[in-house]
Each structure stands twice: as C-alpha cells, then as structure tokens.
C-alpha positions in Angstrom: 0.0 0.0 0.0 1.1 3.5 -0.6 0.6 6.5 1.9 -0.4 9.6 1.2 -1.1 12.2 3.5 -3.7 14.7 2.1 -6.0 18.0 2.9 -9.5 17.1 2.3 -10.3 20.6 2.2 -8.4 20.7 -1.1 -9.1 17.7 -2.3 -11.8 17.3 -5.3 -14.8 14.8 -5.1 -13.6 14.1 -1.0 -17.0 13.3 0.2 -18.1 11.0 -3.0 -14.5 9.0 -2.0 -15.5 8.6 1.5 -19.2 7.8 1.1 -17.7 4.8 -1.1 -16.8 3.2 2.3 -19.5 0.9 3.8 -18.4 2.5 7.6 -18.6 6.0 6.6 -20.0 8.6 8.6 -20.7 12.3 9.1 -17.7 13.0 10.6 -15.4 11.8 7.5 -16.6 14.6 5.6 -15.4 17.7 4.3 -17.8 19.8 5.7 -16.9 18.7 9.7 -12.9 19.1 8.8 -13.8 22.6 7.8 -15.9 23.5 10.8 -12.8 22.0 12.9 -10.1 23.3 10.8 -12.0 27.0 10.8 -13.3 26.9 14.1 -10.0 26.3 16.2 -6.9 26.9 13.6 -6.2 23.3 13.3 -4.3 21.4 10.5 -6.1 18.5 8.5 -3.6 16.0 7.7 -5.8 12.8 6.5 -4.0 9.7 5.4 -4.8 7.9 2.6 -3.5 4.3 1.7 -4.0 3.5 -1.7 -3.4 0.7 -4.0 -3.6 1.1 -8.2 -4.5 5.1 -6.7 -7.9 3.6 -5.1 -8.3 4.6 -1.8 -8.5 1.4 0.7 -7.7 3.2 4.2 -8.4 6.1 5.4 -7.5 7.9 8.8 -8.3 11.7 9.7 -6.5 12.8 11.6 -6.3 16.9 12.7 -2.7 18.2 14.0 -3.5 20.3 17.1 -0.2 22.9 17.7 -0.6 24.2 21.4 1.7 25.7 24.2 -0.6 24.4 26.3 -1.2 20.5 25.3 1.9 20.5 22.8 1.8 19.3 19.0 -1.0 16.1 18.9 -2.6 14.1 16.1 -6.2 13.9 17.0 -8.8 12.0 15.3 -10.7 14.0 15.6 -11.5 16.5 17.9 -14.5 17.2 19.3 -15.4 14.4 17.2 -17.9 11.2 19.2 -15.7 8.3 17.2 -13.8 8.8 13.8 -13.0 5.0 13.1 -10.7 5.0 9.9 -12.9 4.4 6.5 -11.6 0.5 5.2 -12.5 -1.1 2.2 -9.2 -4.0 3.1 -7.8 -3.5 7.0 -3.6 -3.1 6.9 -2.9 -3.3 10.8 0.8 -3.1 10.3 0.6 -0.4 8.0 -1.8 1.8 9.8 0.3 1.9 13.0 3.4 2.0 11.9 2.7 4.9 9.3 1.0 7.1 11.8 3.8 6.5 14.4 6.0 6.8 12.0 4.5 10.5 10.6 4.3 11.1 14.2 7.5 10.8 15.3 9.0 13.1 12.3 6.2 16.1 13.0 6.8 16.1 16.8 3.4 15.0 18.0 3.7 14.7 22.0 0.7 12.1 21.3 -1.9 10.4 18.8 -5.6 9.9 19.9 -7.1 7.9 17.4 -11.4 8.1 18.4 -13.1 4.4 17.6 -11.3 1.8 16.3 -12.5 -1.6 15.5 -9.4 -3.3 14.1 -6.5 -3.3 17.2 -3.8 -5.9 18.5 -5.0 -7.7 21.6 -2.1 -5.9 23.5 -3.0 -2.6 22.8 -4.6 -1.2 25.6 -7.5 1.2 25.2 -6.9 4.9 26.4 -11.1 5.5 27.3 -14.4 3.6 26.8 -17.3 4.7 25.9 -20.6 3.8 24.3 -22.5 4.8 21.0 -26.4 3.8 20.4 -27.9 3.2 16.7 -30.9 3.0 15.8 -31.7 1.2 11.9 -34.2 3.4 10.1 -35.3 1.3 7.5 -38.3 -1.0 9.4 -40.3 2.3 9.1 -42.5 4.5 11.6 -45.1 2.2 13.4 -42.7 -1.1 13.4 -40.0 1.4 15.1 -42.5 2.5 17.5 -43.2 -0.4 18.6 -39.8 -1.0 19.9 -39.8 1.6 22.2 -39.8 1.0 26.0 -43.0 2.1 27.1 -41.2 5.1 29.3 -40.4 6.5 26.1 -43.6 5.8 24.9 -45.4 7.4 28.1 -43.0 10.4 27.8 -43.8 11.2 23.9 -47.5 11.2 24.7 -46.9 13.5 28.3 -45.2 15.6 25.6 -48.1 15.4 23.0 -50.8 16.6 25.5 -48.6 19.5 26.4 -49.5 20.7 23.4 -45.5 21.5 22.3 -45.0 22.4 19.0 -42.1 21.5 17.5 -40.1 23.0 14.5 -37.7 22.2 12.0 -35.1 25.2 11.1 -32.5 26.5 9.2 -32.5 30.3 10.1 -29.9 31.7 11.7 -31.8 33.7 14.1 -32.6 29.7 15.3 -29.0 29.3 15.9 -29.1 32.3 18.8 -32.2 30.5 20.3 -30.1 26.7 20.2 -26.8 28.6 22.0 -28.5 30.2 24.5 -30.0 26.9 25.8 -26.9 25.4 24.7 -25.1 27.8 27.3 -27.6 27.3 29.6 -27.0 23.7 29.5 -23.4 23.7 29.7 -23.3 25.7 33.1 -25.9 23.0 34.6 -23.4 20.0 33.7 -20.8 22.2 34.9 -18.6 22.6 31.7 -17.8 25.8 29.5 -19.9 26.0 26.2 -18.2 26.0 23.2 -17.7 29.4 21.3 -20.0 30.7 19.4 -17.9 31.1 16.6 -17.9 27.1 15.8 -21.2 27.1 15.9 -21.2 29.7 13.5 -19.6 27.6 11.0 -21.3 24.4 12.2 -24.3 26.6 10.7 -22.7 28.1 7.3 -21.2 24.7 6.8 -23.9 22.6 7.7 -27.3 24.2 8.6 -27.6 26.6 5.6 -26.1 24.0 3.5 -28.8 21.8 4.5 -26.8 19.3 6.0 -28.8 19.7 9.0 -31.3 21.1 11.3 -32.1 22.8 14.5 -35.0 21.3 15.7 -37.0 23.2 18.3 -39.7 22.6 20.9 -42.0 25.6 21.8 -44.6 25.9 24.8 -46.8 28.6 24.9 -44.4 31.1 22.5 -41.3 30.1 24.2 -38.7 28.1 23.3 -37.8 25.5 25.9 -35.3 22.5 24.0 -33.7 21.9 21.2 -31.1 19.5 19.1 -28.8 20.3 16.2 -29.2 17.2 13.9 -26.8 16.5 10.9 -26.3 14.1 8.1 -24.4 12.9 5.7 -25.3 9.9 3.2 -27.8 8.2 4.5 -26.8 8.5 8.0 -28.0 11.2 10.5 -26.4 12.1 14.0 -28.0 13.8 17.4 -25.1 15.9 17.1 -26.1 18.7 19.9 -29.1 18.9 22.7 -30.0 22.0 25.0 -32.8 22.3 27.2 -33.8 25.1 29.8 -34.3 23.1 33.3 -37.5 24.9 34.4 -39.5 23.5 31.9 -37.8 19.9 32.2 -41.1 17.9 33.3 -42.7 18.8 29.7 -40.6 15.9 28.3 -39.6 17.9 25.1 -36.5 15.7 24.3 -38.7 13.1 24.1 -40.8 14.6 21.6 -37.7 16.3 19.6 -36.3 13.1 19.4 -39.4 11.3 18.0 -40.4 13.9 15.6 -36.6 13.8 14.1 -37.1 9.9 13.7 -40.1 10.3 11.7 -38.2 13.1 9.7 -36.0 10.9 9.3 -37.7 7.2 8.2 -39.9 9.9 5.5 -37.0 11.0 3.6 -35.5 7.3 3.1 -32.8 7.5 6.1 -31.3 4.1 6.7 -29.9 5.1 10.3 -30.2 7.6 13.5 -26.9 7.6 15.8 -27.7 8.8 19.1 -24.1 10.2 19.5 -21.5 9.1 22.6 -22.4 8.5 26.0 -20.0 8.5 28.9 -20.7 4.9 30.9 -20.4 6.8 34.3 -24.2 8.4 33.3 -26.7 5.6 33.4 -30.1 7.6 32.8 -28.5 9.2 29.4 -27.4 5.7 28.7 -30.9 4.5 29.6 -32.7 7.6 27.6 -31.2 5.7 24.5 -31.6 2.3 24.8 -35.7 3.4 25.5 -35.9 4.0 22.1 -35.0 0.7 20.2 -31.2 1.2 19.9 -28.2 -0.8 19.5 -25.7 0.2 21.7 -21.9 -0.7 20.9 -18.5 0.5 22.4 -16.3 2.9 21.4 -12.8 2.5 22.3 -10.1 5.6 22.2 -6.3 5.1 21.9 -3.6 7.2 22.6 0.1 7.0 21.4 2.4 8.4 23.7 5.7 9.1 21.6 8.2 10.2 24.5 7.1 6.7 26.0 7.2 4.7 22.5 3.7 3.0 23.7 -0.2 3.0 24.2 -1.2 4.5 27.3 -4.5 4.8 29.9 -5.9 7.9 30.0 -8.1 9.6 32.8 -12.1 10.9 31.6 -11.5 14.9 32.6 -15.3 15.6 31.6 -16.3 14.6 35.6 -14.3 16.3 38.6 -13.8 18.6 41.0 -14.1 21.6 38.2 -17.2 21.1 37.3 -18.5 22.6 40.4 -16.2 25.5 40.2 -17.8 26.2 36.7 -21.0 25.9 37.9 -20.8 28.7 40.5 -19.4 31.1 37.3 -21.5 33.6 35.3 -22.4 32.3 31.6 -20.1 35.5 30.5 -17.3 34.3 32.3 -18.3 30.7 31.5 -17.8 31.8 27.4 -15.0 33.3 27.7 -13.0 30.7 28.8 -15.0 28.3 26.3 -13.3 30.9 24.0 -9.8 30.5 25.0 -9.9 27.1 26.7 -11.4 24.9 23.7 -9.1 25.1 21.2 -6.4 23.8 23.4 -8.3 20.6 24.4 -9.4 19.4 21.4 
C-alpha cells in the first residue's frame, strides 16, 4: 500500500471518495474538517493508503499545535468516534505509518477516536458507548420498539400541546446557544464558542446538511437538538434544554419527531451520539428507544514513551463545580480561550 497524506479541504470529489466506504459517517466529511479546521486553527492532515490510486484506508486525523497541550494528532477532535474508513484493513501499515508520521512532526501524542481493528495488546486509552438505531423497518414497526417510558413520555409531551419546528435560520441558531449555554453551566462545563457554531451553521445548517430542531410551549422556546447528516446516516449531534421546563418531556418529543423526519426521507440510520458509561439515565434515555448500543474504544500513542497509554475521563471532577458557581459571560469566555487547546 502507498501513503499519502492529504488536505481534504483541497481535495476534489472528497466526500463522493469517502461515502464509497460501507463505515462512513458524518464526521469523515469535508464539511466537519472545515468547521474543525476553521473553528479552532487546526491542520487536516488525512492519510490515505492507496493501492492502483484507489483509496483502501483512510484515517483523519487533525494536527493540534498548542503551548498548552503540545503538538497532537487527534482524530478528531470534538469528534464522538472517527474510526478509519476500510475497504481492506492493513494493521501493520496503519500503525506504523501514523507513528512513523508522528514521530517526524513532533506529535507529543496520537488519539485515534473508535477503532475496531486493534492488536490484543493494545490497551484502550477510554471507553465509551454509541447507540444506533436502523431506520429502514419504518414508523409504526419502530414505535413499537420503544420501552414504554419512552412511549409514556412522547405522549406526556403530545398533550402539552408542544410544538415542535424544523429550522435553518440563523436567528434559530441564537435560540439553540442560549439553551446550549444554559446547559453547559448545569453540567458544569464551558460552552463551546459561538464562533464554531457559526460555521457548524454556514457549513452545515444553511447548506442543509442539518437542522435545528426546536420545541415551543406557549411562544417560548424550551429545547432543542442540532441534527446533521451525511449519506444516509444522520447524528444527534447537539441537545440543549432550559431546566424549568424539564417535566414537559420535550426531548422526548424532539427526538421522535426527528425519527419520523428521518424514516420519510428514506434514512437508513439515526446515531444517538456518545455517552459516557459513568451516566446511566442518558445511557438509559437511549436504549428506551430501540437502539443498538456498541463500544467505542479511544487510543492514545504516547511518543516520549514509545507506547499506548490509559488515559483519565477529565469531563467529571472537581471543576465542574467551580464552573458551575461562574457567570455564563465568564463561562464563554473561557470556552473561548480554553477549547481550542483541548481538542
């Protein structure tokens, strides 16, 4: 196999080559390494193994430069899982080309998000899990596989009379990060800056790649999800509620409406994005509605130590009640200047 190591962004016909792999998704495409790339400064580098010039491997991979975290190969950031696109797996050549690459570009470390293909003795860096659910049965066969919580909560929903609506205006983007921000402060974490949700809308929304979907009670809007796809495939991508209004079930209703959406226009699947394991009821919340979960495994490449290494989940701890107690100005700001660092 031959490498090549390419800029998608600059590369003609990139999202016809990936959606040629049966394991593509949404965040293969050019579109989400252009929001990243835009968004935070960060350099695509995407390697491509190719035999007779057809592409058979694919890993993308973003170099993040920071004085804070140091030079990294990330795939990809702020991404759920980014498992490399295969038509024929190459184990020895995928690992030894990226720690190769590596090596020569000073990368402190490489975080590779989702593989499925791994020798046994490669330890995992974090676990998580992802929840699918398969499109094609159709509306009333899908409903049927819902737990009946689910099925309680859509109808709770239904005779609060919510109205829910399907957007691509921008002025719907202000309403989604304000709950957004909202949320963010109640799970104790930053929100990310508004300016990546600005492109996430000129690259995505307005292209039609997507949708803010918005539940309304009585003239005010109380939840909402950004939903994107690509293909055939579509991804819960990003969820905000306001708290107060929490016992109207409007997730529940969202979520339903977006399936329906979905099943009409000939979608084959809707994935429910990544859950941490150490939160059962979002786990839970999931599962209710007919989906198959599955495990995500991360790995990280530590090239001063020239091996694999554990890594510790820094979403939960003792910050996140420090940010809690912050104001949302404060709170964006360091979103701001934090985010891009982390990646």
């Amino acid at each position: 196999m031959k490498l090549q190591v390419v800029n998608p962004l600059e590369t003609a016909d990139w999202d016809h080559t990936v959606l040629s792999f049966k394991n593509y998704s949404f965040f293969h495409s050019q579109a989400w390494g252009r929001i990243l790339s835009e968004s935070y400064g960060y350099k695509p580098s995407y390697f491509c193994w190719t035999v007779n010039d057809l592409y058979h491997q694919i890993a993308a991979v973003m170099e993040i430069n920071s004085f804070i975290t140091g030079r990294r190969g990330v795939s990809l950031p702020f991404t759920d899982e980014c498992e490399p696109l295969v038509h024929q797996v190459s184990e020895n050549h995928f690992f030894k080309d990226l720690i190769e690459y590596g090596q020569l570009s000073s990368w402190k470390t490489l975080e590779l998000r989702g593989l499925t293909f791994t020798p046994e003795n490669i330890p995992s860096s974090e676990i998580y899990l992802g929840h699918t659910l398969t499109l094609n049965p159709g509306v009333e066969f899908l409903y049927s596989g819902f737990r009946n919580t689910t099925k309680n909560n859509i109808k709770k929903a239904l005779r609060k009379k919510l109205q829910i609506i399907f957007s691509n205006s921008y002025d719907s983007l202000k309403i989604f990060y304000r709950l957004n921000c909202l949320t963010r402060k109640r799970h104790g974490l930053p929100p990310q800056p508004f300016q990546f949700f600005h492109n996430l809308y000129k690259h995505i929304i307005h292209q039609e790649k997507g949708f803010i979907v918005l539940a309304s009670y009585k003239e005010k809007i109380v939840a909402g999800i950004i939903v994107v796809h690509f293909g055939r495939r579509a991804i819960l991508k990003y969820n905000a509620s306001d708290y107060v209004y929490k016992n109207l079930n409007a997730n529940y209703l969202l979520v339903w409406e977006i399936i329906q959406h979905y099943v009409k226009n000939g979608f084959e699947s809707l994935n429910f994005g990544r859950t941490n394991i150490h939160v059962p009821g979002l786990k839970e919340f999931k599962i209710g509605w007919g989906s198959k979960e599955y495990m995500i495994k991360y790995y990280k490449y530590n090239f001063r130590d020239k091996a694999f290494i554990s890594a510790q989940n820094k979403e939960f701890g003792f910050h996140n009640a420090i940010f809690r107690k912050l104001n949302l100005s404060l709170l964006k700001w360091i979103g701001e200047k934090l985010y891009k660092h982390v990646g």
